[in-house]
C-alpha positions as CSV (number, residue, x, y, z in Angstrom):
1,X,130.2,103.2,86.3
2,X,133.2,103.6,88.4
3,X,132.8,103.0,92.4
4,X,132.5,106.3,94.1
5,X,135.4,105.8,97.1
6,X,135.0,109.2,98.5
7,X,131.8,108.1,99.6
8,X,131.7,106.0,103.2
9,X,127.7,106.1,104.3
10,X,124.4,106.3,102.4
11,X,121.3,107.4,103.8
12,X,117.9,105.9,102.2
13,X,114.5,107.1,102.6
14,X,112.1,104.3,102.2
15,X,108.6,104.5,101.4
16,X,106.5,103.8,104.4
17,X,102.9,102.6,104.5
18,X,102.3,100.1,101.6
19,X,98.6,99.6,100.7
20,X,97.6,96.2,98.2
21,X,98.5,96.8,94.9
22,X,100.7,99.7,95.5
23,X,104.1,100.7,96.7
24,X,105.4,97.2,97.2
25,X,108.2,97.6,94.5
26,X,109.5,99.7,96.6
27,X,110.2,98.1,99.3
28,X,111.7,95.8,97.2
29,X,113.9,98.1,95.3
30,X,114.4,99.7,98.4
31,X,116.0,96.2,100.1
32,X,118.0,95.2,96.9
33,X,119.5,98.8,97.0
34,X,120.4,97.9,100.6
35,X,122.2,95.0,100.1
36,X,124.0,96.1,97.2
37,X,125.4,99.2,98.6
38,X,126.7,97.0,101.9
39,X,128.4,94.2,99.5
40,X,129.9,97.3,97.9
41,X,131.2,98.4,101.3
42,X,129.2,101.4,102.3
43,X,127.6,102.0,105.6
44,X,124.0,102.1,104.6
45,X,121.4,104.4,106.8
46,X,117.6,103.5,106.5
47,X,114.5,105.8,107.8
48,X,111.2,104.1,107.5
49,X,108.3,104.4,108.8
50,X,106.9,100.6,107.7
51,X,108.3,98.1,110.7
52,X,106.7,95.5,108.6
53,X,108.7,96.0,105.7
54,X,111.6,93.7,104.5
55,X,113.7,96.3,104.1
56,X,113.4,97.2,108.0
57,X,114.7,93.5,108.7
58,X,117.6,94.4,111.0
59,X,119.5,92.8,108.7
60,X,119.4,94.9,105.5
61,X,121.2,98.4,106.8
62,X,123.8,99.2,109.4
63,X,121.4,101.5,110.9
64,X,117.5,101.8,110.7
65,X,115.5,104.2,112.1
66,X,111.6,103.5,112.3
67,X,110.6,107.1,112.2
68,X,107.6,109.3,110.4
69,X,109.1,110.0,106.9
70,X,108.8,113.9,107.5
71,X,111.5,116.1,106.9
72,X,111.9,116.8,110.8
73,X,112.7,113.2,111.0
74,X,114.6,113.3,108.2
75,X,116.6,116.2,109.3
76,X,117.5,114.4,112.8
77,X,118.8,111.2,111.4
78,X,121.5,113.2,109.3
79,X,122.1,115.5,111.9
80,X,123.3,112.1,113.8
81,X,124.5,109.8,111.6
82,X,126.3,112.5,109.0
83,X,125.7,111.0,105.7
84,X,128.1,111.7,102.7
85,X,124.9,111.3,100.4
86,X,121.4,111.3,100.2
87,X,119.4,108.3,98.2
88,X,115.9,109.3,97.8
89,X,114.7,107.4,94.2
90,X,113.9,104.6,96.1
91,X,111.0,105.9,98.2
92,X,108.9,106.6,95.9
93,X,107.1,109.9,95.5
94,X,107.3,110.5,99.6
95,X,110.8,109.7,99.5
96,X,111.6,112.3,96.6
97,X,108.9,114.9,98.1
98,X,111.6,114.9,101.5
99,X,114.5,115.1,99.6
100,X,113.8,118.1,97.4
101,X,112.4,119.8,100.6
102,X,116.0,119.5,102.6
103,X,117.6,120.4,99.6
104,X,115.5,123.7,99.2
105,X,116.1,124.4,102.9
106,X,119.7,124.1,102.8
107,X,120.0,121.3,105.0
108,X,121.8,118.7,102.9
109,X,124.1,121.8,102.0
110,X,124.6,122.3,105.9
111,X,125.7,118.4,106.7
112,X,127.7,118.1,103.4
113,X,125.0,116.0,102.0
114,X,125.1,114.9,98.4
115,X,121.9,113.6,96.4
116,X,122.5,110.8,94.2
117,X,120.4,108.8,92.2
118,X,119.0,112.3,90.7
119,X,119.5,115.7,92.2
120,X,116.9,118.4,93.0
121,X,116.4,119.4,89.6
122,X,116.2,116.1,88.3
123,X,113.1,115.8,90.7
124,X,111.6,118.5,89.8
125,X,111.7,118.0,86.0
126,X,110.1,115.0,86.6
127,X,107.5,116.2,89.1
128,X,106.5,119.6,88.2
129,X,104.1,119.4,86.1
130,X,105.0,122.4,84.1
131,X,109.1,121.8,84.0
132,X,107.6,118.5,82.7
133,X,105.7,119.8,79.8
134,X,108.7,122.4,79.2
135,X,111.5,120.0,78.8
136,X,109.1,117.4,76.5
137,X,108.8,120.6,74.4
138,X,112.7,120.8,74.3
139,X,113.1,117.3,73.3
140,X,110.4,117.8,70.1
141,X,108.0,115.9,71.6
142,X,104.2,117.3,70.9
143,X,102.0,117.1,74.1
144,X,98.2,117.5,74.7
145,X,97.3,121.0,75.4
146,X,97.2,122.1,78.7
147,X,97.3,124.4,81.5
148,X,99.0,124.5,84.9
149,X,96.1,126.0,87.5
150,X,95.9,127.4,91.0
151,X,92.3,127.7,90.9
152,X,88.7,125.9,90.2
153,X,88.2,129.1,88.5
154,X,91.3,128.7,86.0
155,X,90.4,125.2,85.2
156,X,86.5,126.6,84.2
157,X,88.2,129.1,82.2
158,X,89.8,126.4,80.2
159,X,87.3,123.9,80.3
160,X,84.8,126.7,78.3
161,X,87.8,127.0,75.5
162,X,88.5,123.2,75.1
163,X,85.4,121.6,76.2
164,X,85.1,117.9,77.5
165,X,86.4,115.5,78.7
166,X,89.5,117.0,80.4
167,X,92.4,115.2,82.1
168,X,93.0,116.4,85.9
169,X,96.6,116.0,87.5
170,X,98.1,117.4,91.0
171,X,101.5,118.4,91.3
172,X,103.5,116.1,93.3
173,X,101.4,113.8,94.7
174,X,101.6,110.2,95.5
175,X,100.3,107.8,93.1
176,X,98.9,110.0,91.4
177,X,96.5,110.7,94.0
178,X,93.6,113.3,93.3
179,X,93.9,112.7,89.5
180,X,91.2,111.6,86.9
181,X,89.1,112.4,83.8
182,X,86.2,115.3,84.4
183,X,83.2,114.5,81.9
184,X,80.8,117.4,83.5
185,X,81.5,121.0,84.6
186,X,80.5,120.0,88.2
187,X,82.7,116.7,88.1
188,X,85.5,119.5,86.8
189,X,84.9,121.7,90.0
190,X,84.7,118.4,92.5
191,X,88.2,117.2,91.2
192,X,89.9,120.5,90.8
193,X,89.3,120.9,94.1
194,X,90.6,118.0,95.7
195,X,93.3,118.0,93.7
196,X,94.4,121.1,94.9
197,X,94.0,120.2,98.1
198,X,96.1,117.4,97.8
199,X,98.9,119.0,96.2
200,X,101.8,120.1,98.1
201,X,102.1,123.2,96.2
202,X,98.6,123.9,95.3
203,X,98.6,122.9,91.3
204,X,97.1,121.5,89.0
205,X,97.4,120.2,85.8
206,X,94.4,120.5,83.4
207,X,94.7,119.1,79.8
208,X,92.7,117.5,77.2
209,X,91.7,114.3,77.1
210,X,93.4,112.0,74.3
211,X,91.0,109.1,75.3
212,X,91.1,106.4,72.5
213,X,94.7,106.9,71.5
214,X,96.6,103.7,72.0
215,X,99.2,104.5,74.7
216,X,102.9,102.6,75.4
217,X,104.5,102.7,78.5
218,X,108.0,102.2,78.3
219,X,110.7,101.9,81.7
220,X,113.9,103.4,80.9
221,X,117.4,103.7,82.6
222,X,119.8,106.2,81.6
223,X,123.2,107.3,83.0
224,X,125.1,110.8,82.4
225,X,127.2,109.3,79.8
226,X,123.7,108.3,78.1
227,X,123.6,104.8,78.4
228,X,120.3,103.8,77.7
229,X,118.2,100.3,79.5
């Protein structure tokens, strides 16, 4: 892939509090990314909340800002530093939540801001648990049956047509969070509910189980001109 020249400084949004046995990749994605950009000669911009990240090191980008990863925050650090683009990807799931909410609002639009790495809709597709479902359906690829729900009262609809156990997923949430396996209509009620309240949007996905299946998780690059990794 060619070296984008029109492009002078890169913001990054890092992923802030890292628990044990979670969100530590990113902070080593996160510092790789920085290095590479500044060997490649572009001013890099960090905003992370973690001081005791390695990618905070004063060392790693030309400027860092130890800030709340909110999109106030967010919105104050382009508003000073004037980023020609936005890299969100490696933040993990708080890092892409920001980013699709200052494109939304207009505000990387405003500054001139460009999202690479993978734009809004990108994001979205990959989030949203619905726009996930459709574009596996586009690809031909069969998918357990489901239903996307703003209610406890939705999800006990659909639990009296397809039974138990049922598969419980928020929308946009970090690591997953609020998800499970519902055995019993009162387990189905407990989780529905927190996982609407954790939710950004306040969805869920209810689908059936597929428990015994043998599953394969694959990680995959790909580039626009469908380079595959």
């Amino acid at each position: 892939m060619p070296k984008r020249k029109d492009l002078k400084k890169i913001m990054l949004i890092g992923s802030g509090p890292i628990v044990i046995g979670q969100a530590c990749e990113f902070d080593y994605s996160g510092t790789q990314a920085c290095r590479a950009l500044r060997e490649e000669g572009y001013e890099v911009v960090l905003i992370n909340s973690n001081p005791a990240t390695i990618m905070t090191d004063p060392s790693m980008a030309d400027q860092t800002y130890i800030e709340p990863l909110t999109v106030e925050a967010a919105v104050k650090v382009i508003e000073k530093e004037r980023p020609q683009a936005l890299l969100p990807t490696l933040g993990g799931q708080t890092a892409l939540n920001i980013a699709v909410e200052l494109d939304d609002s207009g505000i990387l639009e405003q500054y001139g801001v460009e999202l690479i790495g993978a734009n809004s809709d990108v994001i979205k597709r990959a989030e949203n648990r619905d726009l996930f479902k459709t574009a596996m359906g586009r690809a031909g690829l069969d998918s357990a049956e489901s239903a996307h729900l703003n209610s406890v009262s939705g999800a006990l609809e659909f639990a009296a047509v397809k039974g138990y156990p049922l598969v419980i997923r928020p929308s946009f949430t970090l690591g997953g969070a609020g998800g499970g396996i519902a055995h019993t209509e009162e387990h189905l009620v407990e989780m529905v509910t927190a996982g609407l309240a954790s939710s950004p949007i306040g969805q869920v996905l209810v689908e059936e189980a597929i428990l015994g299946w043998k599953e394969y998780e694959l990680e995959v690059m790909r580039d626009c001109n469908d380079n595959v990794v």
